[in-house]
LUMLO-970060 format. One record per residue (C-alpha): residue in one letter; x, y, z. Coordinates in steps of 0.5 Angstrom, whole numbers. Example, Ala and Ser with C-alpha at 12.3 -4.5 7.8 and 13.67 -1.06 7.14 Angstrom:
BEGIN
<gukol res="a" x="25" y="-9" z="16"/>
<gukol res="s" x="27" y="-2" z="14"/>
This chain:
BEGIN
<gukol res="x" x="-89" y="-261" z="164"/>
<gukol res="x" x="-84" y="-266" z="167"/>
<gukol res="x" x="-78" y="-265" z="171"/>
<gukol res="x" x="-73" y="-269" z="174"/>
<gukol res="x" x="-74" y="-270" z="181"/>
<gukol res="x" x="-69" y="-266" z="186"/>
<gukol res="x" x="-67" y="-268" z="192"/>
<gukol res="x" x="-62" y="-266" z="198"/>
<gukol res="x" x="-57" y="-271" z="201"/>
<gukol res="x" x="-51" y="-267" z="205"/>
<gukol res="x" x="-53" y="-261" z="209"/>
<gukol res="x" x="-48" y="-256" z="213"/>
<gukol res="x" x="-50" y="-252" z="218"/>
<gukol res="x" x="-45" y="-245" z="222"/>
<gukol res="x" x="-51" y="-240" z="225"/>
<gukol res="x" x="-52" y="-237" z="232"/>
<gukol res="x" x="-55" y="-242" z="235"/>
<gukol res="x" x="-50" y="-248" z="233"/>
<gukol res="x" x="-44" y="-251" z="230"/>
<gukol res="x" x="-47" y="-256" z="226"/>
<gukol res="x" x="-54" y="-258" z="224"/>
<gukol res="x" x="-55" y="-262" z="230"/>
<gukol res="x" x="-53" y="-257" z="234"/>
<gukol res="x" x="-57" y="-252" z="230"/>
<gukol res="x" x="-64" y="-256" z="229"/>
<gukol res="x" x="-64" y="-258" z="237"/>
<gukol res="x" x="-63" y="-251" z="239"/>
<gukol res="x" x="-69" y="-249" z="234"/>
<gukol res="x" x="-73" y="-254" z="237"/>
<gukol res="x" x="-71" y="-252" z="245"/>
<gukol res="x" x="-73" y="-245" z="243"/>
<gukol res="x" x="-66" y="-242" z="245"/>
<gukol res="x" x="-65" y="-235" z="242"/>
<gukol res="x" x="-57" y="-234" z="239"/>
<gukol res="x" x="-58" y="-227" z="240"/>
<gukol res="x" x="-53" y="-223" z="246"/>
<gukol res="x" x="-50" y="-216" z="248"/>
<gukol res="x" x="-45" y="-215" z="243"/>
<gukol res="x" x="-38" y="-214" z="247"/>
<gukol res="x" x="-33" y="-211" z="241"/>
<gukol res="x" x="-30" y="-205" z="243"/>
<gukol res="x" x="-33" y="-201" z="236"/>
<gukol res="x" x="-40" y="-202" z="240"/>
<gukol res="x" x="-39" y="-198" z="246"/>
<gukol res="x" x="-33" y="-194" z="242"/>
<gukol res="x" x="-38" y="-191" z="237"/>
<gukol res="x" x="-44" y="-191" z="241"/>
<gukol res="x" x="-48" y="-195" z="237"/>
<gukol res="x" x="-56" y="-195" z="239"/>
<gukol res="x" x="-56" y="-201" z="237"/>
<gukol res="x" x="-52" y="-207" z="241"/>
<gukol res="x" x="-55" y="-213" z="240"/>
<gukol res="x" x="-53" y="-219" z="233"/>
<gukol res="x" x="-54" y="-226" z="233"/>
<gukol res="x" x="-46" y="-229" z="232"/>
<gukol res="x" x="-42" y="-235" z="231"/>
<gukol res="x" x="-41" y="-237" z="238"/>
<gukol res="x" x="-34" y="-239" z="234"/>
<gukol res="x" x="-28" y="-236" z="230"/>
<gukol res="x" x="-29" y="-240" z="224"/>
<gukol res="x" x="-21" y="-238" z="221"/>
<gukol res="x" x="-20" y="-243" z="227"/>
<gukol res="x" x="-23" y="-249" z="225"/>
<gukol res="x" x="-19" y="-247" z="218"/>
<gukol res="x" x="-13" y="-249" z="215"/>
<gukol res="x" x="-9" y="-243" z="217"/>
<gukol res="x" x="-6" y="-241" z="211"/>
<gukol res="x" x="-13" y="-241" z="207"/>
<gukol res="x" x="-17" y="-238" z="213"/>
<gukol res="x" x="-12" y="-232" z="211"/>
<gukol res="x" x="-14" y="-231" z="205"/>
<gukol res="x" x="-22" y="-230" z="206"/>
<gukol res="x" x="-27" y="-226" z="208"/>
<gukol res="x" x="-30" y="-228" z="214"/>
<gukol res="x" x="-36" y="-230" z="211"/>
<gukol res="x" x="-32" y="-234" z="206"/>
<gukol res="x" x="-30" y="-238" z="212"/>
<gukol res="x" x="-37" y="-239" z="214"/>
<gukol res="x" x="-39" y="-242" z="208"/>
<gukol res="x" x="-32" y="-247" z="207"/>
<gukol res="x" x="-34" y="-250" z="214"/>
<gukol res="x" x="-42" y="-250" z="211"/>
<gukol res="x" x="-39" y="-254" z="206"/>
<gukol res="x" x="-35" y="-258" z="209"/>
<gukol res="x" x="-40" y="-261" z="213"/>
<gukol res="x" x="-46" y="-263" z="207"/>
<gukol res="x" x="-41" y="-265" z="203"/>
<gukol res="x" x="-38" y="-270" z="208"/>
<gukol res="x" x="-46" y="-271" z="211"/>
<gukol res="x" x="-48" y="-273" z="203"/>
<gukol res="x" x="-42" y="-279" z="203"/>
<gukol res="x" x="-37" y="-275" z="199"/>
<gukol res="x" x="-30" y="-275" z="201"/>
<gukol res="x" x="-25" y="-268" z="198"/>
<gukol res="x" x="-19" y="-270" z="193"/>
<gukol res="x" x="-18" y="-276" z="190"/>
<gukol res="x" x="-23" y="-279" z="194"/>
<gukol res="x" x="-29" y="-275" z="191"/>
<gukol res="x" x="-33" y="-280" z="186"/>
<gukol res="x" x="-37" y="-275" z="183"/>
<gukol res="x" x="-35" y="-272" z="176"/>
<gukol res="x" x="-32" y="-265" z="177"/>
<gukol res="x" x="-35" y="-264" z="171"/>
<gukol res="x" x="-42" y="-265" z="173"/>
<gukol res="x" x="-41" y="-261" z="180"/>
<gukol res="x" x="-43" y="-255" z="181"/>
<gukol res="x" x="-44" y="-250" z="186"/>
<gukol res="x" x="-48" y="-244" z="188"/>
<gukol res="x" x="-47" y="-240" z="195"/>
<gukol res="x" x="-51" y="-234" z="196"/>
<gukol res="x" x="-50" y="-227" z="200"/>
<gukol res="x" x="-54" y="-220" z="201"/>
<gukol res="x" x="-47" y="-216" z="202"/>
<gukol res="x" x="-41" y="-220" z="202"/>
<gukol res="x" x="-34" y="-219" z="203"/>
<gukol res="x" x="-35" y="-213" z="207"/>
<gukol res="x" x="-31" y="-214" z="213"/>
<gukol res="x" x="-25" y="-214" z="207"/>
<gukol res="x" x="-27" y="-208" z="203"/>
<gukol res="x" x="-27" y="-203" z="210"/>
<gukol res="x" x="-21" y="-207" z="213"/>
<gukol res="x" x="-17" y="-206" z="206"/>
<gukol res="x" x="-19" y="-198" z="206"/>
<gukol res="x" x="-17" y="-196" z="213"/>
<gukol res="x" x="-11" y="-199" z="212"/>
<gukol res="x" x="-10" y="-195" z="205"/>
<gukol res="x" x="-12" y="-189" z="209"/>
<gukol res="x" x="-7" y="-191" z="215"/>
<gukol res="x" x="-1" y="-193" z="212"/>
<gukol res="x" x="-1" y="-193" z="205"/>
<gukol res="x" x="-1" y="-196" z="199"/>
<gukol res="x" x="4" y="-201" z="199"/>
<gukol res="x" x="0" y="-204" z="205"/>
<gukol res="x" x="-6" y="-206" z="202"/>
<gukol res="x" x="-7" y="-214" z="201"/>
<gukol res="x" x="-6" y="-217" z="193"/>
<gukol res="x" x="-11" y="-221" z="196"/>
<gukol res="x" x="-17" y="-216" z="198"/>
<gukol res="x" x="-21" y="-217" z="192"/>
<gukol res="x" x="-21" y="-224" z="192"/>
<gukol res="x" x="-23" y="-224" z="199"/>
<gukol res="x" x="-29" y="-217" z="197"/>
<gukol res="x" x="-31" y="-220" z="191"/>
<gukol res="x" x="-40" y="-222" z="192"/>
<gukol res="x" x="-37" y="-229" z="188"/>
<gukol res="x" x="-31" y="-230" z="193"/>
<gukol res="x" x="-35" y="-235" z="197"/>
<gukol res="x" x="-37" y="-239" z="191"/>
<gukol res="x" x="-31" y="-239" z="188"/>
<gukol res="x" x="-27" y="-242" z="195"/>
<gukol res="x" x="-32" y="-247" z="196"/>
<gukol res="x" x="-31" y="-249" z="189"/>
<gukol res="x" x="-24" y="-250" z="189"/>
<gukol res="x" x="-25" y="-254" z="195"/>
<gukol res="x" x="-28" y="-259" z="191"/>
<gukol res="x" x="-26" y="-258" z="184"/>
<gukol res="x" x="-33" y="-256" z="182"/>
<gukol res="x" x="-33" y="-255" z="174"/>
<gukol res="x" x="-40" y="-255" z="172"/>
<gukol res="x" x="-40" y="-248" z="175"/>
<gukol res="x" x="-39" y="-243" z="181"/>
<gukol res="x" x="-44" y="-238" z="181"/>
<gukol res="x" x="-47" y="-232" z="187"/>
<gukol res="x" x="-54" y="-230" z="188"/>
<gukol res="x" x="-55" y="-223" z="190"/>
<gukol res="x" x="-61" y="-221" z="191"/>
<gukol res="x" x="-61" y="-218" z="199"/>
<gukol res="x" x="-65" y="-221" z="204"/>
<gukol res="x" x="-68" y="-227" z="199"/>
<gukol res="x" x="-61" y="-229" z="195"/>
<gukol res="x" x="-60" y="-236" z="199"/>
<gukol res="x" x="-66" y="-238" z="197"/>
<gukol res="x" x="-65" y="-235" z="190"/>
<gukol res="x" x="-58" y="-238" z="190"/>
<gukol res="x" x="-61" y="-246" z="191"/>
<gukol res="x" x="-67" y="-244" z="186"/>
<gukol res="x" x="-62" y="-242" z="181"/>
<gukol res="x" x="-59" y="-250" z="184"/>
<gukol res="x" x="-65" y="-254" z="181"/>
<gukol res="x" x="-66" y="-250" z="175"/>
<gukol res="x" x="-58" y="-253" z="174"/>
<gukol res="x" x="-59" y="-259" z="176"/>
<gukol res="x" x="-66" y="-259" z="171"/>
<gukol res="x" x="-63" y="-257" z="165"/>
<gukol res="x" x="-58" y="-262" z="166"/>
<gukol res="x" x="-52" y="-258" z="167"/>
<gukol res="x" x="-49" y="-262" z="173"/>
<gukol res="x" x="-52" y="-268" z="176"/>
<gukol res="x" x="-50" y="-265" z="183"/>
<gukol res="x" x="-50" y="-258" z="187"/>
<gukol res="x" x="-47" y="-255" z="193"/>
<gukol res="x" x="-53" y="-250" z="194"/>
<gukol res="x" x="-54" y="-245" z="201"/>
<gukol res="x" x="-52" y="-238" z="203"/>
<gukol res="x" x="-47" y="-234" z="208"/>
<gukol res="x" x="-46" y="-228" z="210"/>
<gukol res="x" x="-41" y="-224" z="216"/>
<gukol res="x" x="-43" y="-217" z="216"/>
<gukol res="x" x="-44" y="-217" z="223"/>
<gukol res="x" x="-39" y="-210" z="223"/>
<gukol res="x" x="-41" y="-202" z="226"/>
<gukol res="x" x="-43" y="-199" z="219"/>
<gukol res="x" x="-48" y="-204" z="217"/>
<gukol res="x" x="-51" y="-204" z="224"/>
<gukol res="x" x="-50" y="-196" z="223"/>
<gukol res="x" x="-54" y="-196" z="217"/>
<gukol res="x" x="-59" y="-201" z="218"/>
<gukol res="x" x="-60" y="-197" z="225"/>
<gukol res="x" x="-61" y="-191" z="222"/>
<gukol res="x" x="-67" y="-194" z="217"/>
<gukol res="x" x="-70" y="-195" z="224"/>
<gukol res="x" x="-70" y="-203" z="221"/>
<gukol res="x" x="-66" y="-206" z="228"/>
<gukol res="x" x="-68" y="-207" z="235"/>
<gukol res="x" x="-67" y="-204" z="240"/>
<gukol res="x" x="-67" y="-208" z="245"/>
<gukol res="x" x="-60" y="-208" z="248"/>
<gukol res="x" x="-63" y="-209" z="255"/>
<gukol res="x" x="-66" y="-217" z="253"/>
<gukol res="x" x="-64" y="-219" z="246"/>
<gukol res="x" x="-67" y="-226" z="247"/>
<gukol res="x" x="-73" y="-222" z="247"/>
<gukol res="x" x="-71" y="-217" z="241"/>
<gukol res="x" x="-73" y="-221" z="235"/>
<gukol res="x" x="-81" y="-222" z="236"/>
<gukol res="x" x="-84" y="-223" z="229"/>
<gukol res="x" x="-92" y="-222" z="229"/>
<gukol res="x" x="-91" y="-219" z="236"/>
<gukol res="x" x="-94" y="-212" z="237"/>
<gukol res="x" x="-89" y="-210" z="240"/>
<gukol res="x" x="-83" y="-211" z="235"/>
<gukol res="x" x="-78" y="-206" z="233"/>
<gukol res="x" x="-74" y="-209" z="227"/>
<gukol res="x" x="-70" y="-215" z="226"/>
<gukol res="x" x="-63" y="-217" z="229"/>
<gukol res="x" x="-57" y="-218" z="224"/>
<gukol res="x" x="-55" y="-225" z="224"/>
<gukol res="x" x="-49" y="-229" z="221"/>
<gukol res="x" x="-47" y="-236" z="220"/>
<gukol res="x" x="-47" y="-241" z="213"/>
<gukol res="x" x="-52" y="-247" z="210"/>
<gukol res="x" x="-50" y="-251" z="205"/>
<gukol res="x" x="-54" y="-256" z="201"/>
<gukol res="x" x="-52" y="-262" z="197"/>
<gukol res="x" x="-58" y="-262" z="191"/>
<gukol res="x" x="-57" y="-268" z="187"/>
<gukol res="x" x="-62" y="-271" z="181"/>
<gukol res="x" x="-66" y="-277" z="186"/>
<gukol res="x" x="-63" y="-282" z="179"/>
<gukol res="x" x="-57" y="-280" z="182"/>
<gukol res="x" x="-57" y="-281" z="189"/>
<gukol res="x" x="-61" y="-287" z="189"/>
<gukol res="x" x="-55" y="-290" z="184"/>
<gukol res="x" x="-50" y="-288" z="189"/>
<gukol res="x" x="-55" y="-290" z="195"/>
<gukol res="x" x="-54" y="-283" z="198"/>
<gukol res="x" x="-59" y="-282" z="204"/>
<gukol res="x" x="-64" y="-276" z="202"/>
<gukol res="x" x="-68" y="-271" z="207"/>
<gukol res="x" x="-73" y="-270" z="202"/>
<gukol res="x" x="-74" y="-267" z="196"/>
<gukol res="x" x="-73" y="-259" z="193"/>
<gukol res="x" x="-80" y="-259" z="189"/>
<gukol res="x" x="-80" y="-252" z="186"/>
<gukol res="x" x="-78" y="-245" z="186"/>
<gukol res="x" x="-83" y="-239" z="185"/>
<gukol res="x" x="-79" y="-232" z="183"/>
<gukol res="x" x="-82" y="-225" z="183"/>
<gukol res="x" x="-81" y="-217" z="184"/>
<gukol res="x" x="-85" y="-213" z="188"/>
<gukol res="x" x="-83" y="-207" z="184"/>
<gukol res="x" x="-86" y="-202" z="188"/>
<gukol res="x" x="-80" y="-200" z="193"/>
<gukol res="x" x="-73" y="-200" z="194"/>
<gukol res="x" x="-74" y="-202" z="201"/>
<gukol res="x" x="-82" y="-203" z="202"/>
<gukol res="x" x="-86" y="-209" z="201"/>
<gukol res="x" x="-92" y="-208" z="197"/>
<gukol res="x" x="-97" y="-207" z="202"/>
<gukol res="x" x="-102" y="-212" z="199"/>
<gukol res="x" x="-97" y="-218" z="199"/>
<gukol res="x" x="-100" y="-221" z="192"/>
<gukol res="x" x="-93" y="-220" z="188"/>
<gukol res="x" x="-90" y="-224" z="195"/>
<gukol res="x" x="-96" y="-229" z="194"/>
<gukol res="x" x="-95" y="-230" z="186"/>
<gukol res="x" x="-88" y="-233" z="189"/>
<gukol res="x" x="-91" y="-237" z="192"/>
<gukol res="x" x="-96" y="-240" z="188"/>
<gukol res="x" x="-91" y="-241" z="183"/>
<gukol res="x" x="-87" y="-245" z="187"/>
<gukol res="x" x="-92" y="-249" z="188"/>
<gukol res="x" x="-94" y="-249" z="182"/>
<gukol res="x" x="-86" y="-252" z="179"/>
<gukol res="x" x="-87" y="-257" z="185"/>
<gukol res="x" x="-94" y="-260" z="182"/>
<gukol res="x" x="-97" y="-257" z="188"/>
<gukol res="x" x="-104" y="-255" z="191"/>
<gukol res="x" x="-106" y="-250" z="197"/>
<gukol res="x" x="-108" y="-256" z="199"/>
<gukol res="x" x="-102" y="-260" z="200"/>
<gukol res="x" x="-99" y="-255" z="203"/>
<gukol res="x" x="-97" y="-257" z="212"/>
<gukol res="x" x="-92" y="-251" z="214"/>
<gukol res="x" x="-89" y="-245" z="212"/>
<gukol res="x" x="-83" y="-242" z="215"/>
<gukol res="x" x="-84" y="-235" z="214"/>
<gukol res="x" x="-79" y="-229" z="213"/>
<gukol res="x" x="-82" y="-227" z="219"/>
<gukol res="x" x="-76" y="-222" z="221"/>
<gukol res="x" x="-79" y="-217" z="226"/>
<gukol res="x" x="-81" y="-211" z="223"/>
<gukol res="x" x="-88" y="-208" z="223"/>
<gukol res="x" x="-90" y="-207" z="216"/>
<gukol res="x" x="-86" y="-214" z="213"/>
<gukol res="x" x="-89" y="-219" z="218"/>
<gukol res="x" x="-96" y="-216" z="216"/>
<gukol res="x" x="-96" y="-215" z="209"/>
<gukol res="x" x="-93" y="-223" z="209"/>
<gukol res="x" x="-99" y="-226" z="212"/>
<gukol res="x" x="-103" y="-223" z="207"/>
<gukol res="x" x="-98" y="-226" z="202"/>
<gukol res="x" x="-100" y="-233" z="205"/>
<gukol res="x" x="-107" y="-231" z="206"/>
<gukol res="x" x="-107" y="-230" z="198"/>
<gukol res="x" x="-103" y="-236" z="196"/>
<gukol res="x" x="-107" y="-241" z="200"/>
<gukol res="x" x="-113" y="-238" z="200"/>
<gukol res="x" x="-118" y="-244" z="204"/>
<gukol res="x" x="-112" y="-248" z="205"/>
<gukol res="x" x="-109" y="-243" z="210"/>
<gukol res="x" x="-113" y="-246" z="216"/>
<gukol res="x" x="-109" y="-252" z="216"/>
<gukol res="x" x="-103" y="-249" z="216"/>
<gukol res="x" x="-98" y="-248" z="221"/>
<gukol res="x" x="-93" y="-243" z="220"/>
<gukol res="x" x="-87" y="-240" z="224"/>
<gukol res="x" x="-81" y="-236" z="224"/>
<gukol res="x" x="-75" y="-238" z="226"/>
<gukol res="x" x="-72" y="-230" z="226"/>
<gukol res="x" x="-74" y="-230" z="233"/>
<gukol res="x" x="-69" y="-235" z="235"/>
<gukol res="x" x="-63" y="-234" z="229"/>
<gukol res="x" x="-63" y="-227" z="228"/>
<gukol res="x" x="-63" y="-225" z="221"/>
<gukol res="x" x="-58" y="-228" z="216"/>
<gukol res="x" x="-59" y="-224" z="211"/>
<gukol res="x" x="-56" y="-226" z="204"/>
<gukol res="x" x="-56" y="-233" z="208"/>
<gukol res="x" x="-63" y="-232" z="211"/>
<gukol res="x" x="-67" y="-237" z="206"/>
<gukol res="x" x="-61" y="-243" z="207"/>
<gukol res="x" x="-63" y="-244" z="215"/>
<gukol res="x" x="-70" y="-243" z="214"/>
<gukol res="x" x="-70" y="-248" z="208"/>
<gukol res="x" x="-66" y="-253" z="213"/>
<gukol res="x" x="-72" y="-252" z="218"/>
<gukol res="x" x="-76" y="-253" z="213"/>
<gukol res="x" x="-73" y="-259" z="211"/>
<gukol res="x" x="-72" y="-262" z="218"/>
<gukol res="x" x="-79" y="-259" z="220"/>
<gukol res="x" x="-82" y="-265" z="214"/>
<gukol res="x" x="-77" y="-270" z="217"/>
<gukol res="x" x="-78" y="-270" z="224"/>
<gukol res="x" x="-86" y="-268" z="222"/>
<gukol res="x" x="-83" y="-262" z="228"/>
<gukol res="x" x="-85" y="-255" z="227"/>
<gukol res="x" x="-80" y="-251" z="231"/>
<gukol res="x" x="-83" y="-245" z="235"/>
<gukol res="x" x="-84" y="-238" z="234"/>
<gukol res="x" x="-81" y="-235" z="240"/>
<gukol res="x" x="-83" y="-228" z="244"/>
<gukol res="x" x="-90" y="-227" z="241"/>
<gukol res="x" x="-93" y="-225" z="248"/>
<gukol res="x" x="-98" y="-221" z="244"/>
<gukol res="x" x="-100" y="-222" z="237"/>
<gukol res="x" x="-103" y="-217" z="232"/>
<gukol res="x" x="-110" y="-218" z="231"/>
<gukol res="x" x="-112" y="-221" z="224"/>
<gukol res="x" x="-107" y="-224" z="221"/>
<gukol res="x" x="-110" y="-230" z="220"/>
<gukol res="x" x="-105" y="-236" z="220"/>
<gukol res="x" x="-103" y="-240" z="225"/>
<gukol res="x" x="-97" y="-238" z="228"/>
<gukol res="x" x="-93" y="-244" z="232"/>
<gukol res="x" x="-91" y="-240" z="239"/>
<gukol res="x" x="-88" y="-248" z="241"/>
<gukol res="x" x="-86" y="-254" z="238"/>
<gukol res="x" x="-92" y="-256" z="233"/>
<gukol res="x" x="-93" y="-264" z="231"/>
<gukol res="x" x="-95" y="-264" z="222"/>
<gukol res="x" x="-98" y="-271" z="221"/>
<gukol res="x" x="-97" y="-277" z="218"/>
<gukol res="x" x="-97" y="-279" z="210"/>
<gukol res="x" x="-95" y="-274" z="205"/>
<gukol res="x" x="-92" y="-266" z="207"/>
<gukol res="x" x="-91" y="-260" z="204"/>
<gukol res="x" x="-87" y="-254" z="207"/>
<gukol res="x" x="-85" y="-247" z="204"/>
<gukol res="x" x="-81" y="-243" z="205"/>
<gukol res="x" x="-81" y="-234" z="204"/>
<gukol res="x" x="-75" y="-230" z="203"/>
<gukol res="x" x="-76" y="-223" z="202"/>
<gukol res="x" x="-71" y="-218" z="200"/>
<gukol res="x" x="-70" y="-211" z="198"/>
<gukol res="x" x="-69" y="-209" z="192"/>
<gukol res="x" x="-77" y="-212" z="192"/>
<gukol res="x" x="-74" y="-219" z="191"/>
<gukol res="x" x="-78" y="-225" z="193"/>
<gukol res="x" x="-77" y="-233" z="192"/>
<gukol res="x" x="-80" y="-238" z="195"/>
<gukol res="x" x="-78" y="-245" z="195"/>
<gukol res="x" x="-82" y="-252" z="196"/>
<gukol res="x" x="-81" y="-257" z="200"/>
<gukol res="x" x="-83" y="-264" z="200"/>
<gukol res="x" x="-82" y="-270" z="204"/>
<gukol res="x" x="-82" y="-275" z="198"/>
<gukol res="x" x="-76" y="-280" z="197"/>
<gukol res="x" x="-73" y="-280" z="204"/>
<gukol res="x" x="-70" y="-286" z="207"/>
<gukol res="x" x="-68" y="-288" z="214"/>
């Protein structure tokens, strides 16, 4: 079956390893950690077992227009610097000065929780001080759609504002959900990523209770080490990616400059447990078969993978079985990597800074590091980057996995057709 060809033209980066893409993607192929000992008050106040995340190194609300940073959850906030940068990346301007059809544009921004920071912050105050002290403004600023409705009021998006919330694989979800628009012909541009803020004592506290964070308090550059035997748990994350996707008949009319082309999207569910992956790694495998698949795709053209890779002991095991599976003999010429052991994990935004590594990673024909794999497990059976890894000449193809509770899976593909200088 034919599709219409979909590209990527604008990209814009907020993570804990920079304030924009360069930064971002310099800082990845460095092998720099963005984690740190959190210095909140909560942290010690409460005791918290773990006192480690990856942050913005920024207050976003103060790169913001004040009275619109007001009215927004932190990670509405990520999301609107995100925004601003891919759009502006992609050659557009905001107001009278954007040439796209607002009826033609559509945006999908993704996350795990969302406006976490507002729902708690607004109950202490009704318990504190009552009623007439709660915000008008507290379910905007809550609601899962509260970021996708911000960034589409920014750019006067008509075509649609739509939310992905599927745990850990929402972003990913979010800019498959992206292709399928601009396939069906419902716009002939979408802003497309993921944000999450959440960085905050009760999701710490109950992630640490599930035993799913490291505890590495005492060297948190080291605490995220994918593949590692002595991995504990993940390390919780925050920030935005944002994407401008356009059709390539679009772009090219515009004579937009592309990063490469977003091939295909491959879904499935594990259906086994809340929280657990399947074991065997064959539903995760099915989601990347099918990206291939959409994306005209074999095993063969594939060159990397970027993995969810978070850090906990049976997720990290169970995916390179995934990868075994989906790429069978091909896997041997594979490299992959997980940028989890650098950026922490972003949640509802992981699969958007993967996919920008991804989408670099075929650009620059660069792998990025896995960092802090000092001892691996044994049989895992891929080839797993631990420094800056070359792919070679011609044609690329890259995957990149998210997983996520609930039994999500979403694979995306990416090629390195259709890119200009």
């Amino acid at each position: 079956m034919e599709h219409t060809t979909v590209v990527i033209t604008g990209m814009g980066a907020v993570t804990p390893l920079g304030d924009d893409v360069a930064s971002t993607w310099q800082a990845m192929l460095a092998g720099q950690s963005g984690v740190h000992r959190l210095d909140h008050d909560w942290v010690t106040d409460l005791n918290l077992p773990v006192q480690i995340g990856a942050e913005v190194k920024f207050d976003p609300a103060s790169r913001l227009e004040r009275v619109q940073a007001r009215r927004m959850d932190r990670n509405t906030q990520l999301a609107n610097l995100a925004a601003i940068e891919a759009w502006t990346d992609a050659g557009f301007g905001f107001d009278e000065d954007n040439p796209v059809d607002p009826q033609r544009l559509g945006v999908v921004v993704a996350t795990g929780i969302g406006g976490m920071n507002t729902l708690v912050s607004a109950w202490d105050t009704l318990t504190d001080q009552g009623v007439r002290r709660v915000s008008p403004l507290t379910v905007p600023m809550l609601m899962a759609n509260g970021a996708a409705g911000s960034v589409a009021l920014r750019l006067k998006a008509r075509a649609g504002a739509h939310t992905t919330v599927s745990a850990c694989a929402s972003a990913n979800e979010g800019i498959g959900h992206a292709l399928d628009m601009l396939r069906l012909g419902r716009a002939d541009v979408v802003v497309a990523g993921g944000t999450e803020g959440v960085v905050h004592p009760l999701p710490m506290a109950a992630f640490g209770q599930m035993q799913a964070l490291s505890r590495r308090n005492d060297e948190p550059e080291r605490a995220s080490r994918p593949w590692d035997k002595g991995r504990d748990g993940f390390v919780l994350g925050e920030g935005a990616v944002l994407f401008v996707l356009e059709t390539l008949e679009h772009a090219q009319a515009r004579g937009a400059k592309i990063y490469g082309e977003l091939a295909g999207a491959g879904i499935s569910n594990d259906a086994h447990d809340m929280v657990q992956p399947n074991p065997s790694g064959e539903t995760q495998a099915m989601a990347m078969t099918r990206a291939m698949t959409e994306g005209g795709l074999t095993a063969g053209d594939i060159n990397h993978v970027n993995a969810h890779a978070t850090s906990t002991p049976t997720g990290d095991t169970g995916e390179a079985k995934a990868i075994r599976i989906a790429l069978a003999e091909a896997t041997d010429r594979v490299v992959v990597t997980g940028t989890k052991s650098m950026h922490g994990h972003l949640l509802g935004g992981a699969g958007a800074i993967e996919s920008l590594a991804t989408i670099l990673a075929l650009r620059d024909r660069t792998v990025p590091p896995t960092i802090n794999l000092d001892d691996p497990e044994e049989g895992l059976g891929i080839d797993i980057a631990t420094s800056v890894r070359d792919l070679p000449t011609g044609d690329l193809a890259a995957i990149n996995n998210s997983f996520g509770f609930g039994g999500a899976n979403v694979a995306l593909a990416f090629t390195n057709r259709h890119i200009t200088s």
